[in-house]
C-alpha positions in Angstrom: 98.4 221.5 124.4 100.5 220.7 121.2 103.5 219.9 123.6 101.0 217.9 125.6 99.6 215.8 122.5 103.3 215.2 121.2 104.4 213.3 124.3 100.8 211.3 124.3 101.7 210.1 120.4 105.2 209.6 121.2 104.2 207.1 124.1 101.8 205.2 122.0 104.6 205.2 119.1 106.6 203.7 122.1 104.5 201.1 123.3 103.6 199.8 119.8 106.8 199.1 118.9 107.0 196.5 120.8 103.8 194.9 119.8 104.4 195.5 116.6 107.7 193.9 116.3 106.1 190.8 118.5 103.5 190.6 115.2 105.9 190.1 113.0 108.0 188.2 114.9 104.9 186.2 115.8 103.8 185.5 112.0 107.6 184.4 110.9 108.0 181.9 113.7 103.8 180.9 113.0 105.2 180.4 109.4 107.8 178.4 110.6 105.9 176.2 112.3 103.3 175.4 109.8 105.7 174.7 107.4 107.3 172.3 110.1 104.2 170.7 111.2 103.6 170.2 107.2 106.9 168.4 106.6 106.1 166.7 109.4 102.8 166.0 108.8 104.4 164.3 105.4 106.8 162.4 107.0 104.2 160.8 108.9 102.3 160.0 106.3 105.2 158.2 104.2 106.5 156.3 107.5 102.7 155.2 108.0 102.6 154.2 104.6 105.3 152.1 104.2 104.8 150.5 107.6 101.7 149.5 106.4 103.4 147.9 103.7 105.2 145.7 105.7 101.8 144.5 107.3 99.6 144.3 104.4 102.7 142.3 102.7 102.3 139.7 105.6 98.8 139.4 105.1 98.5 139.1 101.6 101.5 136.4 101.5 99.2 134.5 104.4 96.2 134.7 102.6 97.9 133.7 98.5 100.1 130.7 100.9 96.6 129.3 102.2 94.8 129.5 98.4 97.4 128.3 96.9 98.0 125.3 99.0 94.7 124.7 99.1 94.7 124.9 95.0 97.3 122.3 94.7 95.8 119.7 96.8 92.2 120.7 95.8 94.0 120.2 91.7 95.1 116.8 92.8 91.9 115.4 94.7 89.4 116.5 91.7 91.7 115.2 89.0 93.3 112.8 90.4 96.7 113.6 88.9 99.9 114.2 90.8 101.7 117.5 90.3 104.3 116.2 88.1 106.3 119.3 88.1 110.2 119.5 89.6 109.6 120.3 92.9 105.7 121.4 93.8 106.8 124.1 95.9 107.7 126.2 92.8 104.5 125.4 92.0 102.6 126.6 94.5 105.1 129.7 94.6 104.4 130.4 90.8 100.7 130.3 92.0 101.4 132.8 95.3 103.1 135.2 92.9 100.9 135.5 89.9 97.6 133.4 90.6 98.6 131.0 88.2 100.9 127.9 87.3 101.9 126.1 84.3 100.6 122.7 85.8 97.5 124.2 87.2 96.7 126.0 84.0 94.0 124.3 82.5 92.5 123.4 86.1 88.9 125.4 86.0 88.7 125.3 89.5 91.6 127.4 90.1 89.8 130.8 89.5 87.5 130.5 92.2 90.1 129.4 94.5 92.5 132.1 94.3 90.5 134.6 93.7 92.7 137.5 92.4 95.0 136.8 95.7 98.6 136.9 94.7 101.2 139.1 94.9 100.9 140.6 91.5 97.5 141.6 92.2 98.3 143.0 95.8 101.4 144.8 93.8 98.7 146.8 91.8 96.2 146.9 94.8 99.0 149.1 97.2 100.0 150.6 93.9 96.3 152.4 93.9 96.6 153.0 97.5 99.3 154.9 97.4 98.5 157.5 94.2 95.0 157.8 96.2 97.4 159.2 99.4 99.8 161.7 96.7 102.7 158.6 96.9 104.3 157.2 93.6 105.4 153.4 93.4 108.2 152.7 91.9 109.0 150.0 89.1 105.9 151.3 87.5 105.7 148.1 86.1 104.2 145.4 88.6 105.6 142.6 86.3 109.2 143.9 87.0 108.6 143.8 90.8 107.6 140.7 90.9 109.6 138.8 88.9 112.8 140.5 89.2 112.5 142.1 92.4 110.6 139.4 94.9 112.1 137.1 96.4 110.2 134.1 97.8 110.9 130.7 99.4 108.1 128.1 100.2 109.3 125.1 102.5 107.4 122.3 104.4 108.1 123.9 108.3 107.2 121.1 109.7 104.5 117.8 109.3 101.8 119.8 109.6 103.0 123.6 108.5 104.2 124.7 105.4 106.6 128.3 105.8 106.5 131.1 103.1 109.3 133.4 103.4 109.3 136.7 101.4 110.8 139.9 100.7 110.6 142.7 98.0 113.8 143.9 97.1 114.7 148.0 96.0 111.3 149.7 95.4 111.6 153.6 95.7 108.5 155.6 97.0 107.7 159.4 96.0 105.6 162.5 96.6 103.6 164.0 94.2 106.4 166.5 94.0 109.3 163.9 92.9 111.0 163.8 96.5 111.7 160.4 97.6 110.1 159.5 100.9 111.3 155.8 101.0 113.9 153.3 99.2 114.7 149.9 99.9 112.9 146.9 100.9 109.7 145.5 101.9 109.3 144.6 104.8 111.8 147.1 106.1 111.7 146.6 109.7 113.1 143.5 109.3 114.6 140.9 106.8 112.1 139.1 105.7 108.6 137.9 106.1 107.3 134.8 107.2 104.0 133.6 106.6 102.8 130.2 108.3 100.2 127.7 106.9 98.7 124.8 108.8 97.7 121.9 106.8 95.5 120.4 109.5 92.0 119.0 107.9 93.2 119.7 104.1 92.6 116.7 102.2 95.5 113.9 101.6 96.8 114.6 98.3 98.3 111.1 98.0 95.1 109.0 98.4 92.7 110.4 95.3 95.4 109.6 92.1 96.5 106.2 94.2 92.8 104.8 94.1 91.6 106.4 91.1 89.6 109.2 93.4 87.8 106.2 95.2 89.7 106.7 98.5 89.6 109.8 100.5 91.3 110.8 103.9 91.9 114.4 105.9 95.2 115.2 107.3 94.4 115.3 111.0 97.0 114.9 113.9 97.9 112.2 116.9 97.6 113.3 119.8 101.3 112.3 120.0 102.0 114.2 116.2 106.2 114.1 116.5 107.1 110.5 118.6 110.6 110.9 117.1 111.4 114.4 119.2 108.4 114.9 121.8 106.4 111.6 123.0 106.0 108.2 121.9 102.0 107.1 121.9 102.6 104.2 124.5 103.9 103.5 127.9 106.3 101.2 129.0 106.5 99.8 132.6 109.2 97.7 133.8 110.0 95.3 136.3 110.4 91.4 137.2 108.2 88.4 137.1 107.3 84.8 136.0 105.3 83.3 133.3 105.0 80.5 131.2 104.9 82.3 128.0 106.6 85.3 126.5 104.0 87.1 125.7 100.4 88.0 126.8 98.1 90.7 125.5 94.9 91.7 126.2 92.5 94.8 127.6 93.8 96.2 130.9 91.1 95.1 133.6 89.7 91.9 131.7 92.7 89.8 130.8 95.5 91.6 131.9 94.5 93.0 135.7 96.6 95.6 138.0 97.1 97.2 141.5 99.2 99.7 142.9 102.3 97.0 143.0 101.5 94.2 140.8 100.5 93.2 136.8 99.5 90.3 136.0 97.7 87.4 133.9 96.7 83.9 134.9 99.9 82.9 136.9 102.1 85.1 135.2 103.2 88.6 137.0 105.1 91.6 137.0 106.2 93.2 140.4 109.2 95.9 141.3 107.6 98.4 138.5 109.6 101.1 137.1 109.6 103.8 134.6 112.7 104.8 133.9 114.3 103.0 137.1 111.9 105.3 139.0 109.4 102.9 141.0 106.1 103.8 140.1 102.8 102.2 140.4 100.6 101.4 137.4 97.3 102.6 138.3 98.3 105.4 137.8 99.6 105.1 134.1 97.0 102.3 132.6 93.2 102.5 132.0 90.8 99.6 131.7 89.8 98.3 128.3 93.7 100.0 127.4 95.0 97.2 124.7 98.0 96.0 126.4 101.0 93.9 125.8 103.1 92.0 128.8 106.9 91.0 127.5 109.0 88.3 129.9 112.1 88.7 127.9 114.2 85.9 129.2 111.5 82.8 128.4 113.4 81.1 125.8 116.6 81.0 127.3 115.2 79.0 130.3 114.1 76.4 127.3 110.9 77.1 125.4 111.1 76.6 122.1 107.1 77.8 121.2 107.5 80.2 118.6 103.7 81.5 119.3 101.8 81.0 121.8 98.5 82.1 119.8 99.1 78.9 117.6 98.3 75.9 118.9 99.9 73.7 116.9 102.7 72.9 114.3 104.4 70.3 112.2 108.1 70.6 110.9 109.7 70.4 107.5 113.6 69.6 107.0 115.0 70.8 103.5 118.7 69.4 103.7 121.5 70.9 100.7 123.1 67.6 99.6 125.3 69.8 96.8 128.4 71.2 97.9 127.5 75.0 97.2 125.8 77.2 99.9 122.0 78.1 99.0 121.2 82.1 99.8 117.8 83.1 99.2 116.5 80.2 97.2 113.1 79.9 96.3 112.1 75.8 97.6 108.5 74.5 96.7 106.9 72.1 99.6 104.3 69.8 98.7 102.1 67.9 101.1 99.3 66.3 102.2 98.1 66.4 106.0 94.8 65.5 107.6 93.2 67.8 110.5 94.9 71.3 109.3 92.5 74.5 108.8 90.1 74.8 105.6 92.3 77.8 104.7 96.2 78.4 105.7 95.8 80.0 109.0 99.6 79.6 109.2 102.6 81.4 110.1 106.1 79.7 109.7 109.6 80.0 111.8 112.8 78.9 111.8 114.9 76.9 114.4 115.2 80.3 115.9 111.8 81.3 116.1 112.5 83.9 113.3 109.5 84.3 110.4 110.4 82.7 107.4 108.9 83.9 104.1 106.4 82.4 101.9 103.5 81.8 99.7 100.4 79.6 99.4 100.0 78.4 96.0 97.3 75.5 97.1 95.5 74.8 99.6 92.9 72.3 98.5 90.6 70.6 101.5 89.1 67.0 100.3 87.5 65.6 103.4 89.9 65.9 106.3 92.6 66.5 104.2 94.2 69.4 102.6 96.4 69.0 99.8 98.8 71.7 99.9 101.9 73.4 98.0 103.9 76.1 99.9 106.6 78.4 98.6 109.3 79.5 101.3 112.7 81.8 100.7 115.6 80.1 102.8 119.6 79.5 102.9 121.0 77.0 103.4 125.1 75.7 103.6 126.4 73.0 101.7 125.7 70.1 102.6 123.7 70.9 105.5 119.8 71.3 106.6 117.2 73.3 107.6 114.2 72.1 109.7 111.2 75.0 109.4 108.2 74.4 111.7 104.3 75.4 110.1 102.3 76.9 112.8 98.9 76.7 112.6 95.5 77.7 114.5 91.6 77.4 113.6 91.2 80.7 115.5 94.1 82.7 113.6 94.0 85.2 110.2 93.8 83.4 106.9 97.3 83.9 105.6 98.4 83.3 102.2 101.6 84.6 102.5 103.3 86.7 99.7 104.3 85.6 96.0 106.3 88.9 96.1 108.7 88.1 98.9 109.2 84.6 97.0 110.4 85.3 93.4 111.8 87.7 91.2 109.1 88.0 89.0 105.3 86.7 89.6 102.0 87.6 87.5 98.9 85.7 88.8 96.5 88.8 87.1 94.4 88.7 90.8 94.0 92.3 90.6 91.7 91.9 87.5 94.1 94.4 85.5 96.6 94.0 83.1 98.8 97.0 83.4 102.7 96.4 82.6 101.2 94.0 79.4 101.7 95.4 75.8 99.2 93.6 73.0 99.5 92.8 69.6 95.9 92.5 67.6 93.0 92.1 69.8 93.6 92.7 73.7 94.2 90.3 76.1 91.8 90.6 79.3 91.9 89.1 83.1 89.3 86.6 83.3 87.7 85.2 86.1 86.4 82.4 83.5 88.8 80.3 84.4 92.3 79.8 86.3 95.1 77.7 87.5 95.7 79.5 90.9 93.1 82.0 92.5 90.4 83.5 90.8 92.5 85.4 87.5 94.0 84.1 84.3 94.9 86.5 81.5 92.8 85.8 78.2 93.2 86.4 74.8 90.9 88.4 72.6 88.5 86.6 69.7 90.0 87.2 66.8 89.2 85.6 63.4 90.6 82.3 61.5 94.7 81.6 61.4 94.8 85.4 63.3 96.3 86.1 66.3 95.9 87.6 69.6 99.2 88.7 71.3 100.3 89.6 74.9 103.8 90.6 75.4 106.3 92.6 78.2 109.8 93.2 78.9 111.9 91.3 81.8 115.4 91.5 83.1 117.4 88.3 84.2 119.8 89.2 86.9 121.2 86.2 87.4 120.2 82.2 86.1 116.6 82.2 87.0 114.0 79.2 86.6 111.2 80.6 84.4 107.8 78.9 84.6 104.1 79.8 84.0 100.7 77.7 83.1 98.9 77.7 79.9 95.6 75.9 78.1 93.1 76.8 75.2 89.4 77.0 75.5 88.5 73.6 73.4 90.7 71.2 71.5 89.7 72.8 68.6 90.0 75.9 69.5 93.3 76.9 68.2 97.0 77.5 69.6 98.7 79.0 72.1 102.6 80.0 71.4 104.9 81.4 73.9 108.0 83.6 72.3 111.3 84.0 73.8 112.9 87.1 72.5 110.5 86.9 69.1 111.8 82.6 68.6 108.6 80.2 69.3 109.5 77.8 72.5 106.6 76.1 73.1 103.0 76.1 71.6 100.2 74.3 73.2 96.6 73.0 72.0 95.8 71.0 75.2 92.8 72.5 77.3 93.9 71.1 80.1 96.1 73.8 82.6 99.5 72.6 82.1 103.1 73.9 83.0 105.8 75.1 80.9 109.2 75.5 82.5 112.8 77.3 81.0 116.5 78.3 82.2 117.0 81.9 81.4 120.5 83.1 81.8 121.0 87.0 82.8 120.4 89.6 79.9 116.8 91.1 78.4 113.3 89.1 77.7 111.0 89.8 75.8 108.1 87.5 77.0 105.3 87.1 74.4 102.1 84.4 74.0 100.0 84.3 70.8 96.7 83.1 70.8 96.1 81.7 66.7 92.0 80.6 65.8 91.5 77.6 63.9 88.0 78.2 63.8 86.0 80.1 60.6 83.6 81.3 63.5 85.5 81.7 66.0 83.2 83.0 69.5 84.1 84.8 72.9 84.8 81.0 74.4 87.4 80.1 71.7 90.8 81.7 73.5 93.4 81.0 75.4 94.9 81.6 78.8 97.8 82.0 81.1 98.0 82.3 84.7 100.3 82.3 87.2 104.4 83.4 86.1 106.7 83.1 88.1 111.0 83.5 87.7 113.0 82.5 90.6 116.5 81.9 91.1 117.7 78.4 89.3 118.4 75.9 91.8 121.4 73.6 90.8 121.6 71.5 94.4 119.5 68.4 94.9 117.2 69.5 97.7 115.7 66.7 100.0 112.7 67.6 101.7 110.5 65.9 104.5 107.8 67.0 106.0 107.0 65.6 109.4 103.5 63.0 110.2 103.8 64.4 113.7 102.1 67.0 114.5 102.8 68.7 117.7 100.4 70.6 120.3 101.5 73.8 122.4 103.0 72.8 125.8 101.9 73.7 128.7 105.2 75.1 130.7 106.3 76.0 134.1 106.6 79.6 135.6 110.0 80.7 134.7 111.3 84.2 136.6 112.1 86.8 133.9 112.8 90.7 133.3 109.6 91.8 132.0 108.0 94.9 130.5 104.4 95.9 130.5 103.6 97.8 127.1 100.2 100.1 126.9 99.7 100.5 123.2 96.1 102.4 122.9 97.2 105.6 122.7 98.9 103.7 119.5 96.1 102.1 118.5 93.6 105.1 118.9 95.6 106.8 116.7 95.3 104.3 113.8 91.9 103.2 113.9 91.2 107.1 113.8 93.0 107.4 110.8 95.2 110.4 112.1 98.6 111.4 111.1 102.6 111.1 113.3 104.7 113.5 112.1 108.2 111.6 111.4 111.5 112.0 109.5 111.2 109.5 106.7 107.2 109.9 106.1 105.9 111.8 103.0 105.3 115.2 103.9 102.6 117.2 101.5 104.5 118.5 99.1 106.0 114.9 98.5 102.0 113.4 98.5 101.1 116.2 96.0 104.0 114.7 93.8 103.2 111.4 94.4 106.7 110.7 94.8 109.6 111.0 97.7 112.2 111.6 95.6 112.9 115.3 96.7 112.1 114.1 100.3 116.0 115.1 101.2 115.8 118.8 99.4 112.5 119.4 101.4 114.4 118.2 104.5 117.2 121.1 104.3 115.0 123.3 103.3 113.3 123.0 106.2 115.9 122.9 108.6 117.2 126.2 107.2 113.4 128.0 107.7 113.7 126.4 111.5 116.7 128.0 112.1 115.8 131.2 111.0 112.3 131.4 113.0 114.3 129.6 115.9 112.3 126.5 116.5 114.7 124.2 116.5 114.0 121.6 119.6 117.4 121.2 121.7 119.2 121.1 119.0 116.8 118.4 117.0 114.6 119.7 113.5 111.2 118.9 113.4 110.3 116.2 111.2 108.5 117.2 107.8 106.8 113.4 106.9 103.9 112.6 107.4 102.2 108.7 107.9 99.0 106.9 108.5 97.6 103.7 108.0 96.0 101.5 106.3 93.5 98.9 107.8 91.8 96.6 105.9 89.6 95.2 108.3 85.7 95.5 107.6 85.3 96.2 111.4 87.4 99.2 111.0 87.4 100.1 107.4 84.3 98.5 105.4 84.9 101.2 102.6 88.9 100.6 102.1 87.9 96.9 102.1 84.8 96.8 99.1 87.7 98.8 97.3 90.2 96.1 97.7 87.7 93.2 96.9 86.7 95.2 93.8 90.3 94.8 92.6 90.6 91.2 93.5 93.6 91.4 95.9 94.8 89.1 98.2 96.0 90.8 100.8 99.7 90.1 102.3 101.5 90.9 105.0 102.6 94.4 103.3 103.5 97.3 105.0 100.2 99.0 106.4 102.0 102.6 106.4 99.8 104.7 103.8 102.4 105.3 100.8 104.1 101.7 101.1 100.1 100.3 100.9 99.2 102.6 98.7 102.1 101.8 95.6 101.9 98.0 96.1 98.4 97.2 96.2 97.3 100.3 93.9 100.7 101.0 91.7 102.1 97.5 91.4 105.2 99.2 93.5 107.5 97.2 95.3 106.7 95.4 98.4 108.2 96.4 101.6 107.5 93.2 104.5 105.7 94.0 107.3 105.5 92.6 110.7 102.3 91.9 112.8 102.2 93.7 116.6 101.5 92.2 119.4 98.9 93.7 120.6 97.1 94.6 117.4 97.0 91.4 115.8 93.9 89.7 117.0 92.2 92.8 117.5 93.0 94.6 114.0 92.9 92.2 111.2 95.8 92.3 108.4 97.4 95.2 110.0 101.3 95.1 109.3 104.2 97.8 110.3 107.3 97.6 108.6 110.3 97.7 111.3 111.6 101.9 109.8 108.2 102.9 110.3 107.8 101.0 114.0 111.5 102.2 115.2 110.1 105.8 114.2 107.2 105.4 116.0 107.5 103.4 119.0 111.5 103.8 119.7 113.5 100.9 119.0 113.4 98.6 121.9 109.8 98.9 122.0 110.0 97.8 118.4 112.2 95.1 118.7 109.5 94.3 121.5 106.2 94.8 119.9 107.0 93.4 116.2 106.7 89.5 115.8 109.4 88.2 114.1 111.4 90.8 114.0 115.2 90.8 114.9 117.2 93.9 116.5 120.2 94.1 114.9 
């Protein structure tokens, strides 16, 4: 029985070794594995962690870009101030990295706007996010990360997108027992990271400072938003005809009509269409009530010598050069009196080769039937040789005045009822619609007391031997004096209230210009003053200059059909554009950072900027950047634009025939900037008043042939 229980214990002994050696071996290898399943439970957690990084950086560069944008141009639309910092984008980068910017400082919108969302505070946000999840951020310091260890880029992408590229550089990340789970950059799956802003519907920044926050326009994009690189808004058909004149235009469907093979107007055709030397047939490229323009191209060398067709009449003026030096760009005054002309100048005026010539209206008096009239023009002329210019003129046509700017070298006629530029000495001078010699302005001095004075007074350079004129009177004949100073000497003093004319020589060098007004009254009132109006500097004219003007007056012939190369423009998708005030995207425009800046003077370092961030996000179009300007336009027409034209009435301006791109507009007739010519388009004209497109602007837009084409007066080179 013992023998019998020995072998049972000795077989249980033997089959629990076994199982007992499987326990153990069962809890090391268990032990194993949870300790494996920990560490990798940990790395998951620090790879999720930092890939979130990288995400959450993305999104919180996105969301600081938009507010900060929107700050800037939100900054400059309130206030109406530029940005006048270096470059804006390190604004709006100081503002993306810290919720702040020294230009933006004192702006109490701001707060609201950015709402805590920059970088800094996103720093500090993950920096809480991580201790919550055992993880350890290091710089402890959030200042140090930022402004040593971010690196940050904002560009204009393209005319309508503005690029942030980022990247934090050498952060470490630890456990809560000091091992480090991650060091290097964020993001760390790749490079950098890019964070894209459309500007689409923000506000203009340019408008609000320009027009003293009385003018106000979205940025909102052409159909056809980059002409230069992808499509041009308006179609050109080709092909051969006849016609009398060289150009037609009209709505498709009412004056100019279409079929499958033909276009035509009247008598005058187009047949054998082509785009692109590929037959085609219009119908299926124009619309009725489409604005359209038909060009015969070879009209005026089979013989017409009709300069415009939309002007039915003209008379000719011959200025001949008797000295024996050439004439370039001299300013030549035309005086006249003519019976049946318009009661205002409804005028344009060519040369013998049907190009525009320059000038200015100073009067246009109507007595009766008559109008007594004095016209500035700019012309050359070789020794001892003539010119013969030829005055168009049409009942039916604009008023056009022309432009004192294109004329002379200097010109004050005070129409925009300001006197910025002006310096004063004693009581202020003021624009005056009292009285005037020419339009509705003078300048008047300010009432000041017995043997006093009232002084107005600006600086002017002399390039070159310039004719130096301006007209002047007192209130009463007892009023008191009126002195004009040349460089602090007296050169004239008048008493006569009367408008009369003062002339001078000035050789090159620096003016000092300067009129006192001195009472001779013991009670002097508001009407005892005196005035000045309309200054004017030209270049001095030596020659003897004989000028005729012509008693004929001749009528627009009718002419015969003549065949002709032709073209058949539609322009509305042009025109649609405009009169919807909506944006092309092209090279030499303002882009937004420029409009915050309220300048274009870092137009080029925006430029390679941006071509750098194309290249990296690999957007580049064959080979060709996207532009970064932006443009619209300007119409002054009270069927378009009632509110852009009470604000130009309010400032007394005569309107030219400047530029109608936004910024050119914008600095001349707002800024007293420099005048850049415009040309009207056929097409528009007559169905957009005093709209004007300066040839860059045009070639941008509609190519160059079709701006050769569509501008009047304009000559390819």
């Amino acid at each position: 029985m013992k023998r019998r229980g020995f072998i049972l214990n000795s077989v249980v002994l033997i089959l629990l070794i076994p199982l007992l050696l499987f326990v153990a071996t069962y809890e090391d290898v268990s032990s194993q594995i949870i300790q494996a399943q920990s560490e990798r439970v940990q790395v998951e957690r620090s790879f999720s962690s930092t890939a979130y990084l990288d995400v959450d950086f993305q999104r919180a560069l996105e969301i600081a870009g938009k507010r900060a944008i929107i700050a800037t141009v939100d900054y400059v639309a309130i206030t109406a101030n530029f940005i006048n910092s270096t470059k804006v984008n390190e604004t709006i980068k100081e503002l993306i990295l810290f919720g702040n910017a020294t230009p933006l400082s004192d702006y109490e919108n701001l707060p609201k706007i950015m709402e805590n969302q920059s970088l800094e505070r996103w720093i500090g946000f993950m920096r809480e996010r991580l201790r919550e999840q055992g993880f350890y951020l290091l710089p402890e310091n959030d200042t140090e990360i930022i402004e040593n260890r971010t690196e940050i880029i904002v560009a204009p992408l393209d005319s309508f997108r503005v690029v942030i590229k980022a990247k934090i550089h050498n952060i470490t990340i630890k456990d809560a027992t000091g091992k480090v789970v991650y060091i290097g950059s964020i993001p760390k799956t790749t490079n950098y990271t890019y964070a894209v802003v459309d500007i689409r519907e923000l506000e203009d920044p340019l408008f609000p400072p320009m027009t003293d926050g009385k003018y106000h326009r979205s940025i909102r994009a052409c159909q056809y938003p980059f002409p230069e690189l992808i499509e041009r808004p308006l179609i050109a058909l080709d092909g051969d005809g006849e016609s009398d004149r060289r150009y037609i235009t009209g709505f498709y469907g009412e004056d100019i009509l279409y079929n499958s093979t033909h276009i035509w107007s009247g008598d005058s055709y187009i047949t054998n269409i082509t785009l692109g030397q590929v037959p085609v047939s219009p119908i299926y490229f124009f619309n009725d009530w489409d604005r359209g323009v038909l060009l015969f191209r070879d009209i005026f060398s089979e013989g017409v010598n009709w300069c415009n067709f939309y002007y039915t009449n003209r008379f000719n003026v011959t200025i001949e050069n008797e000295g024996s030096a050439d004439l370039v760009d001299v300013s030549v005054r035309i005086e006249f009196s003519k019976s049946g002309l318009p009661s205002e100048p409804r005028i344009r005026i060519y040369d013998e080769n049907c190009t525009l010539v320059d000038f200015w209206v100073e009067k246009w008096d109507q007595i009766g039937n008559t109008v007594n009239a004095i016209i500035w023009v700019k012309i050359s002329i070789p020794s001892l040789s003539s010119r013969t210019l030829s005055i168009y003129y049409d009942p039916s046509a604009d008023p056009n005045w022309g432009s004192p700017a294109a004329i002379f070298d200097f010109y004050e006629n005070f129409e925009d009822g300001v006197l910025d530029g002006w310096y004063f000495e004693g009581p202020e001078w003021s624009a005056t619609d009292e009285d005037s010699y020419s339009g509705s302005y003078s300048a008047k001095s300010g009432v000041v007391e017995q043997n006093e004075e009232s002084c107005i007074y600006r600086d002017i350079t002399v390039s070159e031997t310039s004719d130096f004129s301006f007209w002047w009177k007192v209130s009463t004949p007892n009023s008191g004096s009126l002195s004009f100073y040349l460089n602090s000497g007296v050169n004239g003093t008048t008493s006569n209230p009367a408008w009369n004319n003062q002339s001078y020589v000035l050789s090159p060098g620096q003016y000092t210009i300067k009129w006192c007004f001195t009472s001779t009254k013991e009670h002097p009132t508001s009407k005892d003053a005196g005035y000045i109006d309309l200054i004017i500097m030209k270049k001095h004219l030596d020659a003897q200059l004989s000028i005729t003007v012509s008693d004929t007056v001749e009528s627009m012939p009718e002419y015969p059909l003549h065949p002709s190369n032709a073209t058949a423009y539609d322009i509305q998708p042009f025109i649609s554009c405009i009169l919807d005030q909506r944006y092309f995207g092209i090279y030499n425009g303002w882009s937004l950072f420029e409009r915050l800046e309220g300048s274009n003077a870092n137009h080029d370092a925006y430029f390679n900027l941006s071509k750098q961030l194309q290249e990296e996000l690999n957007i580049v179009k064959n080979g060709e950047y996207y532009p970064i300007g932006l443009v619209s336009f300007m119409i002054p027409d009270s069927d378009w634009d009632l509110k852009l034209v009470n604000i130009l009435t309010a400032k007394g301006v005569q309107l030219t025939d400047e530029s109608s791109t936004d910024y050119y507009f914008l600095q001349y007739y707002f800024e007293e900037g420099d005048k850049v010519t415009g040309y009207t388009v056929w097409g528009v004209s007559g169905y957009i008043n005093n709209f004007y497109l300066d040839n860059e602007t045009a070639v941008a837009i509609f190519g160059k042939q079709a701006a050769c084409d569509l501008l009047e007066g304009y000559t390819c080179s």
